[in-house]
N, C-alpha and C positions, 0 to 999 in steps of 0.2 A: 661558613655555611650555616643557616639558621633553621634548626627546626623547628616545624611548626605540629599544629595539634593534631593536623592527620598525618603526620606521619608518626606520632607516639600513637594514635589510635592505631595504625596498621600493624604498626611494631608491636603493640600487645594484643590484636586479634593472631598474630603471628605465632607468637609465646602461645597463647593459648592453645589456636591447632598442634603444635607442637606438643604442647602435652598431652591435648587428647588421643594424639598419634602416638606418644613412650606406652598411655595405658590401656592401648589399643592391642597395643604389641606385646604388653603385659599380660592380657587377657588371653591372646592366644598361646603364650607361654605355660598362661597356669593350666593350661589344657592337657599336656604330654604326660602329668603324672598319672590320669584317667584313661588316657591312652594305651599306656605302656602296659598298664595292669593288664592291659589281652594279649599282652605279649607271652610266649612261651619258651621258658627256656632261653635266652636273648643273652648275650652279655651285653653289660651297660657300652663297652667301649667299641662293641659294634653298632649300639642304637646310637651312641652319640656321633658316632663319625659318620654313619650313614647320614644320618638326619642332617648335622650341620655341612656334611660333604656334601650333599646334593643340594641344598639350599643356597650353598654359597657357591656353586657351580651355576644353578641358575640367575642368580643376583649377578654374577660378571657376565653372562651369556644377555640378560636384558641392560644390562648398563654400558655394553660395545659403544654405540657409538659417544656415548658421555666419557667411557676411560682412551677412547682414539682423540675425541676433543681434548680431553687434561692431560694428553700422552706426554708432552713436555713437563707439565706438572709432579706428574706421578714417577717421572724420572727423576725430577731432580730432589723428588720426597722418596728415593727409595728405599733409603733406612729405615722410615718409618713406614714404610708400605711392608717390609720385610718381617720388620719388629711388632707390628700388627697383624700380621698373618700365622707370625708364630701364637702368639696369645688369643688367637682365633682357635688353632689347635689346638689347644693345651686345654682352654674352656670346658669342651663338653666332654674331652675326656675324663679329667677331673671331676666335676659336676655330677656325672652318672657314676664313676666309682666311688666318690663321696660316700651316692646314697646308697648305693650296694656296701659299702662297708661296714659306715656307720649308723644307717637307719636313713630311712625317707626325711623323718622332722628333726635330726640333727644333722645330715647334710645339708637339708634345704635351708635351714636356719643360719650356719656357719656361711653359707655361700653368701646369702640375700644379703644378712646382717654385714659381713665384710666389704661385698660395693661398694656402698657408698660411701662407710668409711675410707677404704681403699680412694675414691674417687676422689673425693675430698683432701685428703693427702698429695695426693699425685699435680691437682690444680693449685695446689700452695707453693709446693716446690719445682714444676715446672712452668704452672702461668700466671695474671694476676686477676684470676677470679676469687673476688671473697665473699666468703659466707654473712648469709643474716641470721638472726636471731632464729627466725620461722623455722630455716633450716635443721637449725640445732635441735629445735623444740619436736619440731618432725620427727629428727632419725631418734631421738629418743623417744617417742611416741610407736616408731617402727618396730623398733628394734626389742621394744618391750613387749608388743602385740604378737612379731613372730614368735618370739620367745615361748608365750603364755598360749600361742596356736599348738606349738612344740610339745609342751607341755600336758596342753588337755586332751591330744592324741593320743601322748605317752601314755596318759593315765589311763586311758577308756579303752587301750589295750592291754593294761597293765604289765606296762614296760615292755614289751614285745612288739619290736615293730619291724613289721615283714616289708623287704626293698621291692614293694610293686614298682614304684616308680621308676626304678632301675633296672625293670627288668627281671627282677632276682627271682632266683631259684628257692620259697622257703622250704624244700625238702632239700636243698643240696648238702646238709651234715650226715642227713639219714636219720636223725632226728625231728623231722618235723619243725623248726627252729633255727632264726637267724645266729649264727654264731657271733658272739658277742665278747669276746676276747678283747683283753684291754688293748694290745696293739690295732689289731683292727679297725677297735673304735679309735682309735688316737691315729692311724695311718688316716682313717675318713674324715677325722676333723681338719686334718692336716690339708687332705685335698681338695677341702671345703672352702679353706683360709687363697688355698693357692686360684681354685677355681673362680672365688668370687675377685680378687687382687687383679687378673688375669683377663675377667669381664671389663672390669671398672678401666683397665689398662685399653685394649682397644678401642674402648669407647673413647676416650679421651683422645687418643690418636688419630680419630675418624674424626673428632669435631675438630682438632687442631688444625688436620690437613682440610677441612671445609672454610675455615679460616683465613686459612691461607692460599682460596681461591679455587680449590677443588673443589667440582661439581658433587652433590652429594651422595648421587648414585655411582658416581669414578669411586669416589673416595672407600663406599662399602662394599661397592662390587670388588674392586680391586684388591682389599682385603680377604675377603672370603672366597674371593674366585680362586689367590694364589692359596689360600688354607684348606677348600674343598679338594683342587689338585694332591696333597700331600695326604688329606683324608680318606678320600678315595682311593687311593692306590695304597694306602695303609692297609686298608678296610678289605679288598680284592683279596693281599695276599695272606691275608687273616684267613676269611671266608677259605680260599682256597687247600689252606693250612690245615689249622684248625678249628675252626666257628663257622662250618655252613647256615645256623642254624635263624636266621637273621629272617630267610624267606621260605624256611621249612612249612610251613601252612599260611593256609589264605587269610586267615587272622595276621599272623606275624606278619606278612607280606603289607596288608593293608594299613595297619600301625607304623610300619616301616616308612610308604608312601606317604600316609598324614604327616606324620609328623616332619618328612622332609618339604611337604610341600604349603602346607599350612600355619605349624608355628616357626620353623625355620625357614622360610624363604617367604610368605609374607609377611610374618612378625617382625623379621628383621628388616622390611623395604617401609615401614611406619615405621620403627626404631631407628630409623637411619634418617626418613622424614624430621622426626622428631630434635633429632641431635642437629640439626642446620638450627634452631632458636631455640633448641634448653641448652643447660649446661650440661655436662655430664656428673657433675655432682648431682645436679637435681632428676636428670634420667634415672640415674642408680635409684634415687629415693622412690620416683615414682613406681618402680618396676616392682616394691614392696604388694601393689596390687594384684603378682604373679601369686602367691601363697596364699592369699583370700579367695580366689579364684577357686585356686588348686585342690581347697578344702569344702569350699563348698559344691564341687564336683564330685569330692569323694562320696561326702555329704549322701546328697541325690542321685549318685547313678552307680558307685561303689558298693553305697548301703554302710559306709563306715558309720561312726557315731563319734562326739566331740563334747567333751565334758564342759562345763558353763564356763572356765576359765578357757578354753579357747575360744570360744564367743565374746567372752569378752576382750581379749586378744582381738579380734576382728573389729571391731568397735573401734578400738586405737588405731589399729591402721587404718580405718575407714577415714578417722580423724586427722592422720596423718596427712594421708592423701589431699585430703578437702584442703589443709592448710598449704600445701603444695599448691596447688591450683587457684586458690585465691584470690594471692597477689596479681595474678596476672592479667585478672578479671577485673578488679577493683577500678 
């Protein structure tokens, strides 16, 4: 079969939407740190199972008749439908105690930075997708920009960095201050490493099973639909337990509802877009656009402040990005 030049044209207008669809879904990603901060009172591992539990309830509730179409498909991928619903769960729980533990810009940092790494790993030893140079030059470009984001936060707080993003309580020592205990911080690095591993792991099992023939909304609904199930009824006998406090005011309540229905259930229906023609090496990389976002939200509507070296931190990933998107336009 011979291709010809509109079908490399179509194939790279394709890529393209594709990407502009991962940093679409980036964008409403970096939204949930601005969010959260009106949260009160919240534990992270109820904001995160709420939000991706009902997000991924709704993603399987709109993708019915495409998971009844791939019903044969998605049976006979059920290990991997299984083994991605688990790493569906794990994510945002991880992810929100990260930054509750260890701070907003060294959970965010630990997770973002680990993706694509992670990703990149994962498509060497299970597929034969291989890296280009751009890529390399990218995550190193990323990875130094979050970094140096991390960094000029840290500073213009002066080392004190309170877990809005998570929800957190900074009165909960009774000191007025995040407790900062070497374990702590080393538990949140930990579940930073596990959270982003975990992202990067999904992902690649949504683009495998698209692969191999599953429809792309089968492929994510199906995912998240069975992780929402295990989320939610996590989450219920929490709430019941002990953590009512998730829709204690109409603030909470409203944070609750965004973030379930805007960056997790349509961030992830473009993120899931997107992964039918990126890689998921290169999704991971573009989602680096979620912490640019995320800072200059504080930026503008928090009233935080960010010292020049995370500006310039933003600059590299800015760069990073572009050289992401490039090729595919070229």
């Amino acid at each position: 079969m011979t291709t010809t030049r509109s079908d490399i044209a179509a194939s790279s207008r394709s890529t393209d939407m594709g990407s502009l669809a991962v940093l679409f879904a980036a964008l409403l990603w970096g939204t949930t740190g601005t969010a959260a901060h009106f949260n009160q009172d919240v534990s992270p591992l109820a904001t995160g199972a709420f939000a991706m539990g009902i997000g991924g309830l709704l993603q399987a509730a709109i993708a019915q008749p495409n998971i009844m179409g791939c019903l044969s498909l998605l049976l006979a991928q059920k290990g991997r439908v299984l083994l991605g619903a688990v790493c569906v769960v794990i994510y945002p729980l991880a992810f929100y105690s990260s930054m509750h533990l260890a701070g907003v810009a060294i959970g965010t940092v630990i997770t973002i930075a680990t993706a694509p790494l992670a990703a990149a790993i994962l498509e060497r030893l299970f597929g034969h997708h291989r890296l280009t140079l751009s890529w390399y030059l990218s995550l190193a470009l990323g990875i130094a920009g979050v970094v140096m984001m991390a960094m000029g936060e840290t500073a213009t707080h002066g080392g004190d960095i309170v877990a809005i993003s998570a929800g957190g309580d900074p009165m909960a020592t009774g000191s007025g201050s995040v407790p900062d205990t070497d374990w702590q911080r080393l538990t949140g690095i930990v579940l930073g490493i596990i959270a982003g591993t975990t992202y990067a792991a999904y992902s690649l099992i949504a683009r495998r099973m698209m692969d191999h023939g599953t429809h792309a909304r089968a492929a994510m609904g199906s995912l998240f639909g069975v992780a929402g199930i295990v989320l939610i009824a996590g989450l219920g006998l929490s709430m019941l337990v002990a953590d009512p406090r998730l829709f204690a005011t109409p603030g909470n309540t409203s944070v609750a509802l965004y973030m379930a229905l805007v960056p997790m259930f349509l961030g992830y229906i473009a993120f899931g877009y997107g992964l039918k023609t990126v890689a998921a090496s290169k999704a991971t990389l573009l989602t680096l656009f979620e912490p640019l976002v995320a800072a200059l939200l504080a930026v503008t509507l928090v009233g935080e402040h960010i010292a020049p070296l995370g500006w310039l931190g933003m600059a590299l990933i800015a760069v990073c990005l572009v050289i992401q998107v490039k090729p595919a336009t070229a």
